[in-house]
C-alpha positions in Angstrom: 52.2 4.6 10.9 51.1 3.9 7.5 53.0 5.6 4.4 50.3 7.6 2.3 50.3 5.5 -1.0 49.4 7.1 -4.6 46.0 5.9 -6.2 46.8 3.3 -8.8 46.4 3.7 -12.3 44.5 2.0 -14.5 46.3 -0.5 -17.0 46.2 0.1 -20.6 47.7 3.1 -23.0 48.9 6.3 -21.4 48.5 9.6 -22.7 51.2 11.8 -23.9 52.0 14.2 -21.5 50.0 17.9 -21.5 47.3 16.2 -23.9 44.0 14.8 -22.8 42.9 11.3 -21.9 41.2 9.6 -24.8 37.3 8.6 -23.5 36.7 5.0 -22.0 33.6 3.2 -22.8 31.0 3.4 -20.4 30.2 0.3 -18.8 26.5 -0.4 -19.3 24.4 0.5 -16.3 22.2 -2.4 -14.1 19.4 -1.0 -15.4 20.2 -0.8 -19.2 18.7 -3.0 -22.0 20.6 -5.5 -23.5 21.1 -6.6 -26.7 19.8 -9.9 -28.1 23.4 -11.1 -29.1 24.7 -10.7 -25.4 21.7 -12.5 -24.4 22.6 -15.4 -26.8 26.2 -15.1 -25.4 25.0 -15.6 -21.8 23.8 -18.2 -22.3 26.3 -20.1 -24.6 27.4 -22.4 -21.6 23.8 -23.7 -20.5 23.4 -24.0 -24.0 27.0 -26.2 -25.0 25.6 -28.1 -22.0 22.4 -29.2 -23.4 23.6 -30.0 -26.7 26.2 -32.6 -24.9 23.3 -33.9 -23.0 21.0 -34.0 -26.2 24.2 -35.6 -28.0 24.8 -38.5 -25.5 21.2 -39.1 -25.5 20.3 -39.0 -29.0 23.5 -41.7 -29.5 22.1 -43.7 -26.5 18.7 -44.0 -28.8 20.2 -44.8 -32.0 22.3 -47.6 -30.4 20.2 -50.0 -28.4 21.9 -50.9 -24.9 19.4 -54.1 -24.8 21.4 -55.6 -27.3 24.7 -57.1 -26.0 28.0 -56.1 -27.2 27.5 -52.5 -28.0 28.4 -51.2 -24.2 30.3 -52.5 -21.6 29.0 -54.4 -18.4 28.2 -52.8 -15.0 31.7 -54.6 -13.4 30.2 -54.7 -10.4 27.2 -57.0 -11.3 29.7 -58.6 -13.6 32.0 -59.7 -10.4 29.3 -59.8 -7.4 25.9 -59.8 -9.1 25.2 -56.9 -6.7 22.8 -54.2 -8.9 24.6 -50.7 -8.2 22.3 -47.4 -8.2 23.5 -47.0 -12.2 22.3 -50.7 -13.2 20.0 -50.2 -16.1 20.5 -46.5 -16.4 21.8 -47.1 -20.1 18.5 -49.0 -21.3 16.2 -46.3 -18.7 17.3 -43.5 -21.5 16.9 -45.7 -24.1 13.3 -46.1 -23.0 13.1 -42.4 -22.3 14.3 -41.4 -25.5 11.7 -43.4 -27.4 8.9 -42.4 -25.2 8.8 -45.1 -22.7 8.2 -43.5 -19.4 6.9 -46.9 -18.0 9.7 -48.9 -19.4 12.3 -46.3 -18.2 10.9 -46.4 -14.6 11.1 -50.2 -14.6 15.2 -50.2 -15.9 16.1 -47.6 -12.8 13.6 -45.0 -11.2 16.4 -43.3 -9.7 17.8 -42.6 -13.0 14.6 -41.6 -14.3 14.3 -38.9 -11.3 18.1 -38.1 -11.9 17.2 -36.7 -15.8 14.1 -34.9 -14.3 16.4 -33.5 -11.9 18.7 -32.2 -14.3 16.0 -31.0 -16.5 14.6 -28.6 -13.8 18.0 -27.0 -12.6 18.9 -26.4 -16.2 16.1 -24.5 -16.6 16.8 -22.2 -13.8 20.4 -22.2 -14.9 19.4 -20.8 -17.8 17.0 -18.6 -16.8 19.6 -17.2 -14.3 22.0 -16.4 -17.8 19.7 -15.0 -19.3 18.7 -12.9 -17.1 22.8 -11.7 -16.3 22.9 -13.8 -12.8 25.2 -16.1 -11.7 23.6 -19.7 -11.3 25.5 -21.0 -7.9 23.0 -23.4 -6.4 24.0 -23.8 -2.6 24.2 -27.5 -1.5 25.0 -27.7 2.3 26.2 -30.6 4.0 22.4 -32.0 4.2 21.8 -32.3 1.1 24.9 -33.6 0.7 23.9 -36.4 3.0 20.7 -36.7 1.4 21.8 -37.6 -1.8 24.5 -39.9 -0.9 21.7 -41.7 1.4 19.1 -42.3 -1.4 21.8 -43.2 -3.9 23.2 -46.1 -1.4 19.5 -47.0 -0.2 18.6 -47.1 -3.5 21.2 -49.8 -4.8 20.9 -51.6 -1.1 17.0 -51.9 -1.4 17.2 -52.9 -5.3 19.5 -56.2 -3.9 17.2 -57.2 -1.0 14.1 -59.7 -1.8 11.2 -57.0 -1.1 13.5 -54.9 -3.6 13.1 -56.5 -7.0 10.8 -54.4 -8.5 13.9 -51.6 -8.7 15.8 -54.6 -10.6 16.1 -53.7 -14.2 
């Protein structure tokens, strides 16, 4: 048999005994309007993560990966002269940044779909904070699979002969 336990008390100040309980703050109902302020601080994190995106690309198009010295090699096409999936990222948002969608598909495609990618579940992100939802995409084992099987086909197909128009 199970003792009979006491309901719990909140945490926070008690009152002094034989007075009343001061009033709480109602919490704002599901239905309730909210301010523009708590809409700015919804979405605070979708918006830090834009302006680290915009950051790292607005540095990628003021310095010019096509000119050598100014970022490191891709090791592995330094060591094996194997293209990974990544090869020509760099100079793709260079291109992209400047307005070459042409050029930026020619540096890596994949990279190109990657940033488009990112663009769309940003938006919903976004549009899920502002709205007061949580943004918690499900990814299941498939797609999982899916995306490490493009990624590897990609930099497999981008080695072969038939393959070297995904060389950057």
């Amino acid at each position: 048999m199970h003792p009979v336990r006491a309901p719990r008390t909140p945490p926070g100040p008690r009152p002094a005994p034989g007075l009343p309980a001061a009033p709480t703050p109602a919490a704002p109902s599901s239905g309730a309007p909210w301010s523009a302020a708590h809409a700015l601080r919804r979405a605070a994190v979708p918006a830090a993560v834009l302006g680290g995106a915009a950051a790292a690309f607005a540095y990628v198009a003021a310095v010019d990966p096509n000119v050598p010295g100014h970022y490191p090699a891709c090791p592995l096409l330094t060591y094996t002269g194997l293209y990974c999936p990544g090869c020509g990222g760099l100079r793709c948002a260079h291109a992209l940044a400047h307005g070459r969608l042409g050029t930026a598909l020619g540096d890596n495609a994949l990279a190109v779909a990657g940033f488009a990618f990112f663009a769309v579940v940003w938006t919903a992100w976004c549009a899920a904070a502002l709205r007061g939802r949580t943004f918690a995409p499900s990814l299941t084992r498939a797609h999982r699979w899916a995306f490490w099987t493009l990624l590897i086909a990609f930099g497999v197909v981008r080695n072969l002969p038939f393959g070297r128009a995904l060389v950057p």
